[in-house]
mmCIF file of the N, C-alpha and C atoms, coordinates in Angstrom:
data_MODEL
# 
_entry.id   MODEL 
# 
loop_
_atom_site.group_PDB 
_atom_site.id 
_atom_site.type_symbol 
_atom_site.label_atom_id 
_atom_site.label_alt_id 
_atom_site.label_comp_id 
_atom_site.label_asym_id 
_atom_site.label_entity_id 
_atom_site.label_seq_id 
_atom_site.pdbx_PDB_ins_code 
_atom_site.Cartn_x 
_atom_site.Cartn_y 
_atom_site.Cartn_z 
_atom_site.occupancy 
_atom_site.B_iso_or_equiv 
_atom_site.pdbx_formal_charge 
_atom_site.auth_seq_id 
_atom_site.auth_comp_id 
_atom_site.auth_asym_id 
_atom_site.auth_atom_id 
_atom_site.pdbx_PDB_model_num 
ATOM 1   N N  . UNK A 1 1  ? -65.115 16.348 80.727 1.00 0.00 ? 1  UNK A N  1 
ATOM 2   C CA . UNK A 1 1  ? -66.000 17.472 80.963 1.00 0.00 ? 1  UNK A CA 1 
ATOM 3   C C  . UNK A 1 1  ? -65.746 18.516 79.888 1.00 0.00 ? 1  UNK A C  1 
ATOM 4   N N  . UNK A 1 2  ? -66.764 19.130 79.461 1.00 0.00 ? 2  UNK A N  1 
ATOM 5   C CA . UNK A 1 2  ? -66.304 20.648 78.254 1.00 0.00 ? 2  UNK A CA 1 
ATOM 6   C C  . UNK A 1 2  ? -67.110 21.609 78.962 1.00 0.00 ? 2  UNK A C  1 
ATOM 7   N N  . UNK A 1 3  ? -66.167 22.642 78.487 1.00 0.00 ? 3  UNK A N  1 
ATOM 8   C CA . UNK A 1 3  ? -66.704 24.037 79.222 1.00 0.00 ? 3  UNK A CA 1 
ATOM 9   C C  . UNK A 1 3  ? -66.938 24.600 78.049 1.00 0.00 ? 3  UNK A C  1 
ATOM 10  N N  . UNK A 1 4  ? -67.860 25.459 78.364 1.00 0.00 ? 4  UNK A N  1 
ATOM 11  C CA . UNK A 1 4  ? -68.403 26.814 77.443 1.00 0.00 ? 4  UNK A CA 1 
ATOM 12  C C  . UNK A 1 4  ? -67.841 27.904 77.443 1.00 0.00 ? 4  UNK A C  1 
ATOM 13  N N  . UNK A 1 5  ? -66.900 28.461 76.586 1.00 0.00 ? 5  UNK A N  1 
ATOM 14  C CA . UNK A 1 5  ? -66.226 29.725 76.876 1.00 0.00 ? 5  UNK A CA 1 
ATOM 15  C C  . UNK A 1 5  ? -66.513 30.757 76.031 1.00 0.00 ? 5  UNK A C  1 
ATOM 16  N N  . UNK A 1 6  ? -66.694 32.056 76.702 1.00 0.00 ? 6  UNK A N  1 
ATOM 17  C CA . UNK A 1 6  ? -67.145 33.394 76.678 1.00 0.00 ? 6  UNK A CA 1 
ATOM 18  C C  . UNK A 1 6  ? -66.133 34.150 76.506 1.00 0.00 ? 6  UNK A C  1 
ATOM 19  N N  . UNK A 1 7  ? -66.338 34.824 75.797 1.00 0.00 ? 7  UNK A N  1 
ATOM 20  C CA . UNK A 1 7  ? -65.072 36.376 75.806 1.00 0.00 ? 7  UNK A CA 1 
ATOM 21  C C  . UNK A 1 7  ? -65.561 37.411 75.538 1.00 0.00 ? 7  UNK A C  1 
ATOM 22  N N  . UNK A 1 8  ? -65.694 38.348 77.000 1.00 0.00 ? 8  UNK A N  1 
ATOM 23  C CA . UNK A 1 8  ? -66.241 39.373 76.539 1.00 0.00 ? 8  UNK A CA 1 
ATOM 24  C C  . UNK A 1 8  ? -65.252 40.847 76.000 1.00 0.00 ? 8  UNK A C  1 
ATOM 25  N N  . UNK A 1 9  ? -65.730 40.911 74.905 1.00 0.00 ? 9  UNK A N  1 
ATOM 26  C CA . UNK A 1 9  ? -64.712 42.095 73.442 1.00 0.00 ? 9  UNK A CA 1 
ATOM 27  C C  . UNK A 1 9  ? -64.558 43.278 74.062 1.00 0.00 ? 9  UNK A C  1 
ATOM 28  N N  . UNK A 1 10 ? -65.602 43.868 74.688 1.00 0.00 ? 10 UNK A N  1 
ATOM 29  C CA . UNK A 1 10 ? -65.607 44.680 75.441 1.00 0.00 ? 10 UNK A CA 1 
ATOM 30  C C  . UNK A 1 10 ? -64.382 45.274 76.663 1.00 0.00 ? 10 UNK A C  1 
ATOM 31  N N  . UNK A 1 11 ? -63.982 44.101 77.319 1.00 0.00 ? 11 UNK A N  1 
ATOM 32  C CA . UNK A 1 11 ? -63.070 44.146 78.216 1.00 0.00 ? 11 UNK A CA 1 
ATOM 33  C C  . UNK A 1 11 ? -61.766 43.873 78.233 1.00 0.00 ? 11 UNK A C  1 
ATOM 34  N N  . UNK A 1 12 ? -61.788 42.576 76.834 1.00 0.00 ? 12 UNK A N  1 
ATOM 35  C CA . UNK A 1 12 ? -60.217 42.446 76.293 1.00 0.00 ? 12 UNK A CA 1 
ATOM 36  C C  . UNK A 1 12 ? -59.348 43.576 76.392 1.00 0.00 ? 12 UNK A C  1 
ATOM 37  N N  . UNK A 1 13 ? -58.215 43.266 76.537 1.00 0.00 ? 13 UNK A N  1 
ATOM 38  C CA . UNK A 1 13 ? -57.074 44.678 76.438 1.00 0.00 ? 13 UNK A CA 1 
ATOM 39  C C  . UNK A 1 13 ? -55.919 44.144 75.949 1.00 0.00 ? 13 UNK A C  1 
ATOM 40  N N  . UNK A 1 14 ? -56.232 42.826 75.289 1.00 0.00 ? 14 UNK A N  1 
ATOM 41  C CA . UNK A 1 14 ? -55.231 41.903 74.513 1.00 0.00 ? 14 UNK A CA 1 
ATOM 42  C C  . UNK A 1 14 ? -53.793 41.711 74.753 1.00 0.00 ? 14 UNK A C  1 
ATOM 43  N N  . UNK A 1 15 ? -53.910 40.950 76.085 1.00 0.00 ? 15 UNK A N  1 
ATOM 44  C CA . UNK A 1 15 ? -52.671 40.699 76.874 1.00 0.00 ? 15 UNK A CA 1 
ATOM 45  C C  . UNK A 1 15 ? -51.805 39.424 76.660 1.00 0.00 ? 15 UNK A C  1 
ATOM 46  N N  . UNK A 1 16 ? -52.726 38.474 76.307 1.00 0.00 ? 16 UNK A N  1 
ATOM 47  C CA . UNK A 1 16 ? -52.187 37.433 75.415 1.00 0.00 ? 16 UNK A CA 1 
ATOM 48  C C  . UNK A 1 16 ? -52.458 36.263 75.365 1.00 0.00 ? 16 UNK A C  1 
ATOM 49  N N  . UNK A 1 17 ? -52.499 36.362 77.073 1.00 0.00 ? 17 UNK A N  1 
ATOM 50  C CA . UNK A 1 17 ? -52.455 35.373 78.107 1.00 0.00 ? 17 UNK A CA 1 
ATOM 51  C C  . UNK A 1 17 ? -53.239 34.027 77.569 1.00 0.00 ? 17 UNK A C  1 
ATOM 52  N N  . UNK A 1 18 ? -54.480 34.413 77.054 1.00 0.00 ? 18 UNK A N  1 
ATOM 53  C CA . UNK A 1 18 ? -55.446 32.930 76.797 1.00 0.00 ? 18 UNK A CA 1 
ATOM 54  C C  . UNK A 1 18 ? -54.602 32.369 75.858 1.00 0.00 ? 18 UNK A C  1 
ATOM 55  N N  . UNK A 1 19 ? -53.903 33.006 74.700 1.00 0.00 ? 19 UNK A N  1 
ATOM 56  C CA . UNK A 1 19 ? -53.721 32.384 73.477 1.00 0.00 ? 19 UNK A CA 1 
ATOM 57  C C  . UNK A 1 19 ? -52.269 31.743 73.900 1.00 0.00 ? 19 UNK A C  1 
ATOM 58  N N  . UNK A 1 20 ? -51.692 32.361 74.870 1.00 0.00 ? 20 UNK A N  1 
ATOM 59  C CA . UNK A 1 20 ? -50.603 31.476 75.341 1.00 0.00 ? 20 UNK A CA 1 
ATOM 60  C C  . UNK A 1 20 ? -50.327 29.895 76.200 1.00 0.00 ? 20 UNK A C  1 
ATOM 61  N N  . UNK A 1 21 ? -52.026 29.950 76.847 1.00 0.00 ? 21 UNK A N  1 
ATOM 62  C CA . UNK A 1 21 ? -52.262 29.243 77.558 1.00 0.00 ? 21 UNK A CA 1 
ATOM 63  C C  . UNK A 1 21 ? -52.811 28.234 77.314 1.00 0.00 ? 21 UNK A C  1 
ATOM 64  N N  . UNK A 1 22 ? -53.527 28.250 76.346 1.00 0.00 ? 22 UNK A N  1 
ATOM 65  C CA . UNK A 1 22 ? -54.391 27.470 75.311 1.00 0.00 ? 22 UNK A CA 1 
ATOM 66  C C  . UNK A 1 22 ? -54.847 27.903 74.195 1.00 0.00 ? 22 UNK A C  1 
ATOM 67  N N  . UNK A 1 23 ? -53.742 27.752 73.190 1.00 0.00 ? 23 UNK A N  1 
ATOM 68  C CA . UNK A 1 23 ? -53.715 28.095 72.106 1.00 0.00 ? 23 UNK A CA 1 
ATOM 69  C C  . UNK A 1 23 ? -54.737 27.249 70.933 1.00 0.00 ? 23 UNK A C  1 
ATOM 70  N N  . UNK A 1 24 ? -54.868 26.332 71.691 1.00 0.00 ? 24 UNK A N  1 
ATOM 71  C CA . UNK A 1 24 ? -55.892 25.707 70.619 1.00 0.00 ? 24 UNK A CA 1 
ATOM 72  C C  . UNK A 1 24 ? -57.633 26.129 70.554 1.00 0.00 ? 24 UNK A C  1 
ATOM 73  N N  . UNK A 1 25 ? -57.709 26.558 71.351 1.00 0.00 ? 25 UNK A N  1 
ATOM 74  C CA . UNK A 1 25 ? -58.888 27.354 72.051 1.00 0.00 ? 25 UNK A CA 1 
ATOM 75  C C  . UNK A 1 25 ? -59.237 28.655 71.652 1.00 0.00 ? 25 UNK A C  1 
ATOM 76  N N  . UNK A 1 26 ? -58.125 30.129 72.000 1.00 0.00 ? 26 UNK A N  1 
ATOM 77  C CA . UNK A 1 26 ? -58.200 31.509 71.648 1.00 0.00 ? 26 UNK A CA 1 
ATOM 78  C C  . UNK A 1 26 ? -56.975 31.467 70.835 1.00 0.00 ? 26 UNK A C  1 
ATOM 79  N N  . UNK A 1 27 ? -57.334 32.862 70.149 1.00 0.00 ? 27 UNK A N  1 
ATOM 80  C CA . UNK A 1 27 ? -56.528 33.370 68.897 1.00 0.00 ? 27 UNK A CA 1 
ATOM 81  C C  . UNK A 1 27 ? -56.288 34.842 69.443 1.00 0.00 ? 27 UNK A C  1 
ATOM 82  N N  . UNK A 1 28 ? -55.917 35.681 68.442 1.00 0.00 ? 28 UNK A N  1 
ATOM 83  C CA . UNK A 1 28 ? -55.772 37.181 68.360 1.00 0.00 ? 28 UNK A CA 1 
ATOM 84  C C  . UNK A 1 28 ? -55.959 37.353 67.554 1.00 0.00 ? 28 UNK A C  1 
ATOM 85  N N  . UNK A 1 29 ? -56.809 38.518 67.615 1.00 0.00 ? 29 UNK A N  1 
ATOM 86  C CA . UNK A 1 29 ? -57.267 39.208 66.193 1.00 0.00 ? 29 UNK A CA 1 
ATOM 87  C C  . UNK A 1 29 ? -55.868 40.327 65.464 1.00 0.00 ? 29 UNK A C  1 
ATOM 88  N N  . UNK A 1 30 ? -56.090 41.136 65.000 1.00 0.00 ? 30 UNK A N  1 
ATOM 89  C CA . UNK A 1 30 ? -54.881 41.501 64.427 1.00 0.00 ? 30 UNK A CA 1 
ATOM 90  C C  . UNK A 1 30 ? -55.043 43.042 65.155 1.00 0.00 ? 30 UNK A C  1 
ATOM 91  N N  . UNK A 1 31 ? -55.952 43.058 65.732 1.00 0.00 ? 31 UNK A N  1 
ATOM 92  C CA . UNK A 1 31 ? -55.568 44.384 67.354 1.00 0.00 ? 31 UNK A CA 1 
ATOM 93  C C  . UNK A 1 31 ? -55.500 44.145 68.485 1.00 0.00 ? 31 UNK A C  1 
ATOM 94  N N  . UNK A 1 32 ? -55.349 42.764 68.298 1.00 0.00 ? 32 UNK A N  1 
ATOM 95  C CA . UNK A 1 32 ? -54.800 41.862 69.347 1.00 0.00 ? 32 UNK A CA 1 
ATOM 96  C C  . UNK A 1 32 ? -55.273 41.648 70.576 1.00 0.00 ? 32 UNK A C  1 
ATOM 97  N N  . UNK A 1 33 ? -56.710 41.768 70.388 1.00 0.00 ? 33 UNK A N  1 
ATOM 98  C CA . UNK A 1 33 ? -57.662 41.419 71.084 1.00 0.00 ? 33 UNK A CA 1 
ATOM 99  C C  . UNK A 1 33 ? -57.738 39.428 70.698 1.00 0.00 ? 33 UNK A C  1 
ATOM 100 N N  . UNK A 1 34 ? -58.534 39.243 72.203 1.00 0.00 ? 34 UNK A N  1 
ATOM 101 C CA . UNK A 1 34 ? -58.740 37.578 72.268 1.00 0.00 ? 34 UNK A CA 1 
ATOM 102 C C  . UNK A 1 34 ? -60.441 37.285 71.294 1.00 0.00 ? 34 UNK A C  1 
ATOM 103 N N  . UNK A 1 35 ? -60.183 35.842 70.375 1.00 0.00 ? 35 UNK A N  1 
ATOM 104 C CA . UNK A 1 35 ? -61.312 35.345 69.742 1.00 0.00 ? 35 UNK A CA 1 
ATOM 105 C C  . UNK A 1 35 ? -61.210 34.107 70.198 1.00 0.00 ? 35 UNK A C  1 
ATOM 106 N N  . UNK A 1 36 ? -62.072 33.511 70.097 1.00 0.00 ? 36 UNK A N  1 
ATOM 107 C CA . UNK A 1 36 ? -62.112 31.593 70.058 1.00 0.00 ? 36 UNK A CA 1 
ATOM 108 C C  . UNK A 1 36 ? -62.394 31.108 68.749 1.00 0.00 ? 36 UNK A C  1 
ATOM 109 N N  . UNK A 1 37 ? -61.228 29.953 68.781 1.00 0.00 ? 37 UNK A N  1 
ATOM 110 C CA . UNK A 1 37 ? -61.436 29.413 67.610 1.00 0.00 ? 37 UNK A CA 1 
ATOM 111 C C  . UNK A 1 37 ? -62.395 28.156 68.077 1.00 0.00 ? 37 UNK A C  1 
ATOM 112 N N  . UNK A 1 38 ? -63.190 27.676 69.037 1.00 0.00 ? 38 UNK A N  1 
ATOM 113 C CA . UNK A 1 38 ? -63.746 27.010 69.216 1.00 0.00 ? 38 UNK A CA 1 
ATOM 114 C C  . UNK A 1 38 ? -64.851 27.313 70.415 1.00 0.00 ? 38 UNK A C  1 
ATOM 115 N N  . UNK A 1 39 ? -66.146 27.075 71.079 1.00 0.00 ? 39 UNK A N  1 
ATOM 116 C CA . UNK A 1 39 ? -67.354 27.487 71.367 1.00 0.00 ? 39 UNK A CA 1 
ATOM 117 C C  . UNK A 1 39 ? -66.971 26.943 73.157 1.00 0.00 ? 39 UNK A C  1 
ATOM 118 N N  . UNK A 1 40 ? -66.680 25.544 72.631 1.00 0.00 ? 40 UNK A N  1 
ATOM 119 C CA . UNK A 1 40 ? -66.614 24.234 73.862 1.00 0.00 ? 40 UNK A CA 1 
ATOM 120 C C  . UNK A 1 40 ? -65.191 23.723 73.612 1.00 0.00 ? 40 UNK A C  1 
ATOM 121 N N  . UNK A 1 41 ? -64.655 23.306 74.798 1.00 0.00 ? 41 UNK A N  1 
ATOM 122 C CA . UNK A 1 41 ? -63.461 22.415 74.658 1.00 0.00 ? 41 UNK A CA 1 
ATOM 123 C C  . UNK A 1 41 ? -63.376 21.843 76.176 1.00 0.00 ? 41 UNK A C  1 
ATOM 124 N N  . UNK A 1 42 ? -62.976 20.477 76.297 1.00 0.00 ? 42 UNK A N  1 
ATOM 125 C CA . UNK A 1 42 ? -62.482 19.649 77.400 1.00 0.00 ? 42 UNK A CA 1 
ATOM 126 C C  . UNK A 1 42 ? -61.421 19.857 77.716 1.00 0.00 ? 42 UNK A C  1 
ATOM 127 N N  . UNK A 1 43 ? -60.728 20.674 77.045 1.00 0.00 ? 43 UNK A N  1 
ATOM 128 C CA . UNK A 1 43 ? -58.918 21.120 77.880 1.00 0.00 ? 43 UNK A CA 1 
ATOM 129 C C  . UNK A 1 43 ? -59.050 22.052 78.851 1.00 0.00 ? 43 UNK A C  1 
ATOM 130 N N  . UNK A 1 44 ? -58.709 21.312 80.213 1.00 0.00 ? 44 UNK A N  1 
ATOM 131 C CA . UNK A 1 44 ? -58.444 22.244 81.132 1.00 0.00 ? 44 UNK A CA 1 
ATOM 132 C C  . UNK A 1 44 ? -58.166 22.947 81.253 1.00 0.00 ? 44 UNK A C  1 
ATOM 133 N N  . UNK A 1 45 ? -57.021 23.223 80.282 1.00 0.00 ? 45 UNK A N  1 
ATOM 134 C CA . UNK A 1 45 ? -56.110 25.054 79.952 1.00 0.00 ? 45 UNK A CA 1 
ATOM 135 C C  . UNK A 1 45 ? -57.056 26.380 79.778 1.00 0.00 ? 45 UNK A C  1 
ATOM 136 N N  . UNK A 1 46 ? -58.417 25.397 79.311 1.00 0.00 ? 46 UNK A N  1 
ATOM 137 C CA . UNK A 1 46 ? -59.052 26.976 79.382 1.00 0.00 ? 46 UNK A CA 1 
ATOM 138 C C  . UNK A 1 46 ? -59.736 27.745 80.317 1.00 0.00 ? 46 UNK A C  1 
ATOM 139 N N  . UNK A 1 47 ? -59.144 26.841 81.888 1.00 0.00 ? 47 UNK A N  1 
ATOM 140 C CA . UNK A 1 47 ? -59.686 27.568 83.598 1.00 0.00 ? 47 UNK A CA 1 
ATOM 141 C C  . UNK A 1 47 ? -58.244 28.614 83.639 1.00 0.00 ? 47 UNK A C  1 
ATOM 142 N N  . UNK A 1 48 ? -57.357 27.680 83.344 1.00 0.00 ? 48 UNK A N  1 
ATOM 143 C CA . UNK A 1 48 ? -55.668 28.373 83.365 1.00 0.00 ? 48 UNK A CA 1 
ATOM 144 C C  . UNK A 1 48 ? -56.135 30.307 82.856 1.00 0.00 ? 48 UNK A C  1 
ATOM 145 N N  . UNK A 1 49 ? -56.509 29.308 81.436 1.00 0.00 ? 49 UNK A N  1 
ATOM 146 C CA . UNK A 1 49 ? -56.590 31.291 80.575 1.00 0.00 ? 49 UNK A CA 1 
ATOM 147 C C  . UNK A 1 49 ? -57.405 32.171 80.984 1.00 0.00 ? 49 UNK A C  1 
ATOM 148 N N  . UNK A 1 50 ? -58.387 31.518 81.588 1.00 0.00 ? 50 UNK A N  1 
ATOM 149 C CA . UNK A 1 50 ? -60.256 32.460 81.838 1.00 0.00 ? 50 UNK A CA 1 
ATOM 150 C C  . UNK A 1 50 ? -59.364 33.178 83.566 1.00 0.00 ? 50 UNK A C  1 
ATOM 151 N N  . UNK A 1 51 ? -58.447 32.535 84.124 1.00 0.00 ? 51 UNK A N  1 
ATOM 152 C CA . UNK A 1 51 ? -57.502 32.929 85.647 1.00 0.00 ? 51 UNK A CA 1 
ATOM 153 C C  . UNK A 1 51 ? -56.543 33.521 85.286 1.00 0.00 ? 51 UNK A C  1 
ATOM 154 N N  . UNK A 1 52 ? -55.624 33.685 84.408 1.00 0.00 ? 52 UNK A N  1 
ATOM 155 C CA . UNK A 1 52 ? -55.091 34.392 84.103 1.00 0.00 ? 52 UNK A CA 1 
ATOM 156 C C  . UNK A 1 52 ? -55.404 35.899 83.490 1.00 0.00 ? 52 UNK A C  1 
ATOM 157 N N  . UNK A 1 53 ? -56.434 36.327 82.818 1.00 0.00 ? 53 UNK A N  1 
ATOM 158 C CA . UNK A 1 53 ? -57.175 36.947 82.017 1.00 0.00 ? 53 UNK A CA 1 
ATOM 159 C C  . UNK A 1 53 ? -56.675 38.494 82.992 1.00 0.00 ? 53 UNK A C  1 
ATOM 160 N N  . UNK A 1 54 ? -55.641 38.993 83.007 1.00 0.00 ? 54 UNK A N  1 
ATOM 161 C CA . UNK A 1 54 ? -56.298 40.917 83.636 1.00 0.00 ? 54 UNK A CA 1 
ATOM 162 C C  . UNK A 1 54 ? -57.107 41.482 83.896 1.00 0.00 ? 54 UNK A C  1 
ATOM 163 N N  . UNK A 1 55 ? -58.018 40.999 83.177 1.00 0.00 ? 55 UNK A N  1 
ATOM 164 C CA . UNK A 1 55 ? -59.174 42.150 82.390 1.00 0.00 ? 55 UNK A CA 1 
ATOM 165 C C  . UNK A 1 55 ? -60.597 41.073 82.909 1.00 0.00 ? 55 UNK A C  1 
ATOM 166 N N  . UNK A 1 56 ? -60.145 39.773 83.389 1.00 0.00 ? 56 UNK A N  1 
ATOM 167 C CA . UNK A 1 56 ? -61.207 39.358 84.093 1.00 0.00 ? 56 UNK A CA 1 
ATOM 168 C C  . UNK A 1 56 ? -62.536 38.715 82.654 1.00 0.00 ? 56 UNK A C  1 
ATOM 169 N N  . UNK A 1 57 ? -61.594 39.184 81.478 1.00 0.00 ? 57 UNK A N  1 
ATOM 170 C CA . UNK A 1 57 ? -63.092 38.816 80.022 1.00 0.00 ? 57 UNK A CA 1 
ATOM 171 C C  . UNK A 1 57 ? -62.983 37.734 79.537 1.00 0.00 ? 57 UNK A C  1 
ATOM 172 N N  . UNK A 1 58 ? -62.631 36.356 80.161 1.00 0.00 ? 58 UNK A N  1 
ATOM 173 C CA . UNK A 1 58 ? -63.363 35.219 80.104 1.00 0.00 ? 58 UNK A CA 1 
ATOM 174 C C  . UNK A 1 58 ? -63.637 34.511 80.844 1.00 0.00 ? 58 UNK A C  1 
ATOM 175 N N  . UNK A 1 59 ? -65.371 34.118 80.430 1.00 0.00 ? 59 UNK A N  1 
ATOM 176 C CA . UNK A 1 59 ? -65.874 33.572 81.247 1.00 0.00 ? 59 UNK A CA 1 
ATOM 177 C C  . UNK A 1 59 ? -66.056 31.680 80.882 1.00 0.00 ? 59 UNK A C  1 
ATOM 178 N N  . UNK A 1 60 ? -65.858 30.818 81.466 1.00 0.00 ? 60 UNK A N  1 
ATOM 179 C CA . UNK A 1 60 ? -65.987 29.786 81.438 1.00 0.00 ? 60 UNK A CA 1 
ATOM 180 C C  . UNK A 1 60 ? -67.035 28.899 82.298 1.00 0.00 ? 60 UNK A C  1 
ATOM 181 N N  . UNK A 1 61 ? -67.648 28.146 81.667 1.00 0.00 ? 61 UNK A N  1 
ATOM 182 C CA . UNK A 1 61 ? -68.834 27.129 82.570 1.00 0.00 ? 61 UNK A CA 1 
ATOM 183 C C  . UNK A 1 61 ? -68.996 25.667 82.356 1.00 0.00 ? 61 UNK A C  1 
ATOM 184 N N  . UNK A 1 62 ? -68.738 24.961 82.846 1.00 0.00 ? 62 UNK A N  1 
ATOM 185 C CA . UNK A 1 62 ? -69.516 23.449 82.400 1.00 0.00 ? 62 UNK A CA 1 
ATOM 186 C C  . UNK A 1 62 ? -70.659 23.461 81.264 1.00 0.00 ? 62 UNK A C  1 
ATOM 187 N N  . UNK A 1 63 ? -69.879 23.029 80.544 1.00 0.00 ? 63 UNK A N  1 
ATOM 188 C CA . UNK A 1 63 ? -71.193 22.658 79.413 1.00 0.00 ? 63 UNK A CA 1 
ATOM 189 C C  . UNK A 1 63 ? -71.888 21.426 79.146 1.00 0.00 ? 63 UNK A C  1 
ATOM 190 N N  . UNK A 1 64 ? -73.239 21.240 79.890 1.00 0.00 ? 64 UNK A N  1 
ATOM 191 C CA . UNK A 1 64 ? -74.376 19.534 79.886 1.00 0.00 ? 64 UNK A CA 1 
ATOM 192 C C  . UNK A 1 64 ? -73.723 19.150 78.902 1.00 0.00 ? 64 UNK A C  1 
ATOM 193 N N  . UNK A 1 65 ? -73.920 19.842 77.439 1.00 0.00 ? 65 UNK A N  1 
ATOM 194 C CA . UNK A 1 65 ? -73.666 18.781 76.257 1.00 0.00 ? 65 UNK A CA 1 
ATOM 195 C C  . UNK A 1 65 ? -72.634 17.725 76.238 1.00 0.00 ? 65 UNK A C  1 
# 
């Protein structure tokens, strides 16, 4: 299955959490806010990070493709 993951910039407060959780997925920018280095991914880790999140700013969905 791949999910579609969202991050909304707005709400980040750059805690870490995604990039710890699935690092192959989110990054940090250098104000250490969360980016994705990728759109879609089949690693589960990224329900882990989008549940972990503080700030509640990622969103994740099943993606058809």
């Amino acid at each position: 299955m791949n999910y579609r993951i969202v991050i909304d910039g707005l709400a980040c407060s750059g805690f870490g959490d995604c990039a710890d959780l699935a690092p192959d997925v989110f990054e940090l920018d250098s104000h250490g806010k969360a980016l994705l280095r990728v759109g879609t991914s089949s690693d589960p880790a990224v329900l882990d990070a989008a549940s972990a999140c503080p700030m509640g700013a990622i969103s994740v969905e099943e993606d058809a493709a």
